[in-house]
N, C-alpha and C positions, 0 to 999 in steps of 0.2 A: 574483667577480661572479655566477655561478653561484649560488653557495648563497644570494647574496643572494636573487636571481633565484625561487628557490625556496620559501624559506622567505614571501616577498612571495604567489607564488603558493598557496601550502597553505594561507597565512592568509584569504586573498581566498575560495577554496574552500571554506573551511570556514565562516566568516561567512556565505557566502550560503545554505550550506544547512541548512532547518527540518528538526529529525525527525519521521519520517512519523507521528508521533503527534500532530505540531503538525497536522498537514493539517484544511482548513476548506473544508469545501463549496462553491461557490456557485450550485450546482444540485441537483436532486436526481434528475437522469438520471445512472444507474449505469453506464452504457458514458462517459460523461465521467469521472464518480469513478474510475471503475476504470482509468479513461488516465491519469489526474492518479495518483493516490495509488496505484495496484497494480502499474501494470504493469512498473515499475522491475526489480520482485522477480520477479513472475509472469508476465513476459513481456508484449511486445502483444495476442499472443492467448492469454493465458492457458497457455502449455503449458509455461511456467514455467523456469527459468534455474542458475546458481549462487548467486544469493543464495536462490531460493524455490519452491517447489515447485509441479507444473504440478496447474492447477486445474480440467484437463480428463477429469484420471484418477482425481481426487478421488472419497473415497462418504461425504464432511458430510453428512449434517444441516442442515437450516435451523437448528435449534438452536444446533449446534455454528458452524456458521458466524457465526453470532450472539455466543457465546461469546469466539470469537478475535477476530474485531474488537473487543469492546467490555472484553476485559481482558486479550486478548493470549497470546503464550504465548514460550518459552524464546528465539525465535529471529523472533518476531515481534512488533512492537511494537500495543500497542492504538491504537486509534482515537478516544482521549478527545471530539473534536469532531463525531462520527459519529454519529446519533441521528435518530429523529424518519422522516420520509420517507426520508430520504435514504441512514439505515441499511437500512429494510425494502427499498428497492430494491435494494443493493449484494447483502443475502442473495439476493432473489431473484434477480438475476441469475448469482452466483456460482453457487448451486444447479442453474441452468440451464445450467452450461458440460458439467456430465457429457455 
């Protein structure tokens, strides 16, 4: 009953959740995006976790910040739906957590 129990639950788990590459905006205020789609990783306020590194100690680049969202890198997934306004806000805010 257990393993039923279990494997019901993993299934259910894993079904409900998109990768953070699927993520889609619905605003384009950066302190939402960045609650929605970052903070999983990066912590609430940014100072960052075991999945992800804190983005307060960070020395990005807007460039580079740019970069990694929009093609990702070894340990982070891109942001395929990320663009337009809602990209330029996420850099600038991230930029601004230094």
């Amino acid at each position: 009953m257990k393993r039923c129990f279990l494997i019901v639950f993993v299934a259910a788990f894993v079904s409900g959740c998109e990768s953070p590459s699927d993520y889609k905006p619905t605003t384009t205020n950066p302190q939402i995006i960045f609650a929605e789609a970052c903070s999983w990783c990066h912590g609430k306020n940014a100072e960052g976790t075991k999945r992800g590194v804190s983005l307060t100690k960070t020395k990005l680049e807007k460039t580079r910040v740019r970069e990694v969202l929009t093609k990702g890198t070894a340990k982070m997934p891109k942001f395929k739906n990320l663009n337009g306004e809602a990209l330029e806000n996420v850099i600038d805010y991230v930029a601004k957590l230094k």
